[in-house]
C-alpha positions as CSV (number, residue, x, y, z in Angstrom):
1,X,0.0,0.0,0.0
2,X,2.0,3.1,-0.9
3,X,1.4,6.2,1.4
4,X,-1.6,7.8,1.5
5,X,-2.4,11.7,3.1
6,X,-5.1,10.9,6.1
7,X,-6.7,14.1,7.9
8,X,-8.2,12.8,11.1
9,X,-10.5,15.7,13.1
10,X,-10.6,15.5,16.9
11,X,-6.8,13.7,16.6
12,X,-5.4,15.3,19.7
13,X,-7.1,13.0,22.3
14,X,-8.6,9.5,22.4
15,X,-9.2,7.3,19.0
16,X,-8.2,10.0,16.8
17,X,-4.8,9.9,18.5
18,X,-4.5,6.1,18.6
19,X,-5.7,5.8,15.5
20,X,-3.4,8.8,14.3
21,X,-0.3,6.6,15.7
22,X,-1.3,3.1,14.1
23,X,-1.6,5.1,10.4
24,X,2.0,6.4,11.3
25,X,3.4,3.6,12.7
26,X,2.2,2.1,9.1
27,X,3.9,4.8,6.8
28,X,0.8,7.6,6.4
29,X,0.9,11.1,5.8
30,X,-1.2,11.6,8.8
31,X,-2.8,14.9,9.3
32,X,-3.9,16.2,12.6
33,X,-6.6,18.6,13.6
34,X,-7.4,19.6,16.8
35,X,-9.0,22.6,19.0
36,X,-6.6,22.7,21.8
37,X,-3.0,24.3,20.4
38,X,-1.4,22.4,22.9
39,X,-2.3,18.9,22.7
40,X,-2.3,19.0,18.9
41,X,1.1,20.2,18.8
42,X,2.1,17.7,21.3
43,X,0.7,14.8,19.4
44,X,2.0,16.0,15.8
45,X,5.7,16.3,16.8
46,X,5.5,13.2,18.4
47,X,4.1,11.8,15.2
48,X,6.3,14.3,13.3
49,X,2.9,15.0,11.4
50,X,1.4,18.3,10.5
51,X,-1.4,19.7,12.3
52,X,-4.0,22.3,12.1
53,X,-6.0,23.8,15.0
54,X,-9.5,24.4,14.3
55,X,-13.0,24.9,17.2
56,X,-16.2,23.3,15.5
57,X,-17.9,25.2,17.4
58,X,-17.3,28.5,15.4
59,X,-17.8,27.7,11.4
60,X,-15.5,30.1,9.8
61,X,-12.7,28.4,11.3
62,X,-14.1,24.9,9.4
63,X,-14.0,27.1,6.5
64,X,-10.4,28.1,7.3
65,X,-9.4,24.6,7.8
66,X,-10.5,23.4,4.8
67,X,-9.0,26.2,2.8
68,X,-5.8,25.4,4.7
69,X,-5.9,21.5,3.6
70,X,-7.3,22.2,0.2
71,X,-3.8,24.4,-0.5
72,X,-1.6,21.9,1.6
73,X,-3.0,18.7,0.3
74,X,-4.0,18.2,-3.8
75,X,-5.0,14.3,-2.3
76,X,-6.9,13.6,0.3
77,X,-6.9,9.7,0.6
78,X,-9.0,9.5,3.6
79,X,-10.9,12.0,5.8
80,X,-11.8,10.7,9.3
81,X,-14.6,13.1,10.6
82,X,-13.9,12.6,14.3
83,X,-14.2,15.2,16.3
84,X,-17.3,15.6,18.5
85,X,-18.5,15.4,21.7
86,X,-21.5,15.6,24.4
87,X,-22.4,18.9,25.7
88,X,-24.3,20.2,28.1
89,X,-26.9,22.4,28.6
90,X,-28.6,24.0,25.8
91,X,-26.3,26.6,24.2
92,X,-26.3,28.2,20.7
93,X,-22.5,28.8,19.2
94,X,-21.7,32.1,17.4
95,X,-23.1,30.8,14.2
96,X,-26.6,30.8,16.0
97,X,-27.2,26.8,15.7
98,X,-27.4,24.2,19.1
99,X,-23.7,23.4,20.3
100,X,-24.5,19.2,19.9
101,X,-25.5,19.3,16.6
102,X,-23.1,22.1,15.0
103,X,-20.2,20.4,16.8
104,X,-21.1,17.1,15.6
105,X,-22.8,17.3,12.3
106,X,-22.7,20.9,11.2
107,X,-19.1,21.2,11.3
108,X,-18.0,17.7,9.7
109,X,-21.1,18.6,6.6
110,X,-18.8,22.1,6.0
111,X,-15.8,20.6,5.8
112,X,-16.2,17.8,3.9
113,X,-18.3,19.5,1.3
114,X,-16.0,22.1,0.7
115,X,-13.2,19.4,0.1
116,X,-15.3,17.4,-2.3
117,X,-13.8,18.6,-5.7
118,X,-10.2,16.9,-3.5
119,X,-12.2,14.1,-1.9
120,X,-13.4,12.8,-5.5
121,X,-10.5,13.9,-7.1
122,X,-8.5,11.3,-4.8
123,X,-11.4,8.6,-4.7
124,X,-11.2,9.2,-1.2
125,X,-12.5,7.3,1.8
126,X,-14.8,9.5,4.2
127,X,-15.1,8.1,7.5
128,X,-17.6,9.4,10.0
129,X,-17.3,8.7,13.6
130,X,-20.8,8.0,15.2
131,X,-22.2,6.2,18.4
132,X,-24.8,3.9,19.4
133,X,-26.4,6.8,20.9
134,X,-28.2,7.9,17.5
135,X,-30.7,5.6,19.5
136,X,-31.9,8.2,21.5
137,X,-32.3,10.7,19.1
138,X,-35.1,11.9,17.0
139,X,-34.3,14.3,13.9
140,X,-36.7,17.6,13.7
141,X,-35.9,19.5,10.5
142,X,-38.3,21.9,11.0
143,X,-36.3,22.3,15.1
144,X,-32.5,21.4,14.6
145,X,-31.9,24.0,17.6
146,X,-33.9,21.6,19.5
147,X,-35.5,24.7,20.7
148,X,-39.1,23.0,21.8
149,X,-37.8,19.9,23.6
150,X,-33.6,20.0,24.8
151,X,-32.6,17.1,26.5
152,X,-28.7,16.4,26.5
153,X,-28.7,12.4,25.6
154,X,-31.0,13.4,22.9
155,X,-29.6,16.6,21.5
156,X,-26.2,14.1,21.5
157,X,-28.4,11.0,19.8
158,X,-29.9,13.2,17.1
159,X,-26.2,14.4,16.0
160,X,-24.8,10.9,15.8
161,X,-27.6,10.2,14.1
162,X,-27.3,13.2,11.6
163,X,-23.9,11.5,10.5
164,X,-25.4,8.1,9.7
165,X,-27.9,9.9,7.3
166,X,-25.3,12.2,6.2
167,X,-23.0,9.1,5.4
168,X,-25.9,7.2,3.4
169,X,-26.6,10.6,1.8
170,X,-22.8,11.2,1.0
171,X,-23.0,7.8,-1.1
172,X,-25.7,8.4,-3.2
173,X,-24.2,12.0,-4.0
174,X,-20.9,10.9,-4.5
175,X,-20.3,7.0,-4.9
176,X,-20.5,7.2,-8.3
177,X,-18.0,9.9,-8.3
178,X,-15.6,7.3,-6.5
179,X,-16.1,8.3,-2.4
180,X,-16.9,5.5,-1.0
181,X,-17.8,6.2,2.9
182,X,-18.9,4.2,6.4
183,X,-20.2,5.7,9.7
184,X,-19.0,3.4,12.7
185,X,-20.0,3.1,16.4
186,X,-16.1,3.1,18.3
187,X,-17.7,1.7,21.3
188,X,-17.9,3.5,24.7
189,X,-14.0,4.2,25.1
190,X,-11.8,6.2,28.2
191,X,-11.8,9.5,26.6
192,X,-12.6,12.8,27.8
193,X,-14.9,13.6,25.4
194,X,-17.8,14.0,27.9
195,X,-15.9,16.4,29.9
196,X,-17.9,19.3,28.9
197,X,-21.5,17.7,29.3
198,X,-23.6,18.1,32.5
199,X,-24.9,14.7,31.5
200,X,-24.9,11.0,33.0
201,X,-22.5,10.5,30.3
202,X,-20.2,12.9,32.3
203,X,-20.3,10.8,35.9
204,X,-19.7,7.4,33.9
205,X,-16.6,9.0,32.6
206,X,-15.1,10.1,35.8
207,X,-16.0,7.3,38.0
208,X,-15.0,3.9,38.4
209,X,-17.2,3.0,35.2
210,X,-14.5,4.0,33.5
211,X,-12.2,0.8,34.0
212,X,-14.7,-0.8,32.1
213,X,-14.2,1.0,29.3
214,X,-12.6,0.2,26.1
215,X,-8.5,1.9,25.5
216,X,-8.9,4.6,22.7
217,X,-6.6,1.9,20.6
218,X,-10.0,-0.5,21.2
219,X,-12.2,2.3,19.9
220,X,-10.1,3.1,17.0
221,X,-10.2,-0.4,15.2
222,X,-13.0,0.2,13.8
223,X,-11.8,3.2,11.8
224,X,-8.6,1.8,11.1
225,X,-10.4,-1.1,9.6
226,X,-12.4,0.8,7.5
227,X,-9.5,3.4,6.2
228,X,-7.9,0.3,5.5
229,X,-10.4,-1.7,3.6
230,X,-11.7,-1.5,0.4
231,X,-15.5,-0.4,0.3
232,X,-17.2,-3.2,-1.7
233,X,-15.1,-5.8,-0.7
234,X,-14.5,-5.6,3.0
235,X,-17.5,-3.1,3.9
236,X,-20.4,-1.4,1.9
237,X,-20.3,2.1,1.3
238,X,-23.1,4.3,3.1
239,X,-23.5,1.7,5.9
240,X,-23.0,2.5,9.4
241,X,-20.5,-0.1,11.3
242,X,-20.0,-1.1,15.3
243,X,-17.4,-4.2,15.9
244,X,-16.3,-4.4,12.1
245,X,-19.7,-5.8,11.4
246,X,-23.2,-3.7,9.9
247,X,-25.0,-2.3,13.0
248,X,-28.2,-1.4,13.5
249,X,-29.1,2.3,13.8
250,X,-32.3,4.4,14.8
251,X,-35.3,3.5,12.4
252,X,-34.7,7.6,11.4
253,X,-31.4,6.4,9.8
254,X,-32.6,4.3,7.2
255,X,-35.3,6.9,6.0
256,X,-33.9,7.7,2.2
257,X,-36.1,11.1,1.7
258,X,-34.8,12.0,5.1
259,X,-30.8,12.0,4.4
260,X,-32.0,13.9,1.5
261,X,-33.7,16.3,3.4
262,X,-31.0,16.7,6.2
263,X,-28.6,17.3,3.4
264,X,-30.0,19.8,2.2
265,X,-31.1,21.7,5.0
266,X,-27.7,21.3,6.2
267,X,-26.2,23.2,2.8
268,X,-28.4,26.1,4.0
269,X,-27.7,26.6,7.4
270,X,-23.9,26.9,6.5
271,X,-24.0,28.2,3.4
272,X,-22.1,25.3,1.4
């Protein structure tokens, strides 16, 4: 396998890391994004990988980002949309949208649609990290601020399961256009991505639940499976993945008109 130029979001902490040191470890231009300058930094010189900082939760900084890869990288062999996380109580970022569901769905929707002419270009891979949580959500297009009912686990479900649709939506757009994609569960993993929530979530985290966990390594197989794999052969493009096997997802997920739908709303709110 000759070397291939994989941007990995949310790579400065938990699966994106260990899944940014197995790609290395293999020969990969890994590329790591971040929000906190240090712990990027920290992880890309260790790496001795380049590294971009960028917050998800304000959208011209996605913008900038992707401007930033789109003049540093002319291939793109995989994009891993990682970075995310469970908030707490209802906030709106800068942009005006709910924190959950910009930070989660918003964000990745930017910048991978204003890498596509790349992403095709380089028949790339697009990778979407998701959780068994979409479960608990329920989609609203008509309320994506979740303005009339705000409940943290939910607000948290309905963005994971905005990037299952979003993936299933990105392979009709795009298959034939040679991105082949996969959304994946990583299993509940030691990270500190619930840090910020006020939710049960949070306490499971930071108690002795936590030994129970999966290691981020665990919780990055399933990415490193799919980046490695070939869709068609070894997984099916659009699909959403737990334990290197199909899962199954929220009945919401498998609702065609509605990935459509979210797709396009989603090119309005951020302008893409």
């Amino acid at each position: 396998m000759s070397q291939r130029t994989i941007v990995i979001t949310g790579a400065s902490d938990g699966i994106g890391a260990a899944a940014a040191h197995t790609f290395s470890a293999a020969g990969d231009n890994v590329v790591i994004v971040g929000r906190s300058g240090a712990k990027t930094k920290a992880i890309a010189t260790e790496l001795n990988a380049d590294y971009f900082l960028a917050d998800f939760s304000e959208l011209d900084q996605v913008r900038t980002l992707a401007a930033q890869l789109r003049d540093a990288y002319p291939r793109i062999d995989v994009l891993a949309n990682n970075a995310g996380g469970i908030m707490g109580k209802h906030q709106l970022t800068i942009d005006g949208y709910e924190s959950t569901f910009q930070i989660n769905h918003l964000a990745p929707f930017l910048l991978t649609t204003a890498l596509m002419d790349v992403l095709t270009a380089s028949s790339a891979k697009v990778i979407n990290t998701s959780s068994a949580a979409n479960g608990f959500g329920r989609l609203d297009l008509a309320d994506v601020n979740s303005d009339s009912k705000y409940a943290t686990n939910r607000a948290y479900g309905t963005a994971k399961l905005a990037n299952i649709l979003f993936t299933s939506e990105l392979h009709r757009r795009y298959g034939d256009q040679g991105i082949t994609t996969a959304a994946f569960h990583p299993g509940v993993v030691r990270t500190n991505f619930a840090s910020e929530s006020s939710s049960t979530m949070r306490h499971a985290y930071t108690t002795l639940l936590n030994r129970f966990m999966l290691s981020p390594d665990q919780g990055a197989d399933t990415l490193v499976w799919l980046a490695n794999g070939t869709a068609g052969k070894d997984w099916v493009s659009g699909a959403y993945y737990a334990k290197r096997a199909l899962a199954k997802a929220n009945k919401q997920a498998y609702d065609a008109d509605l990935a459509r739908r979210l797709w396009d709303r989603s090119a309005e709110l951020v302008g893409a």
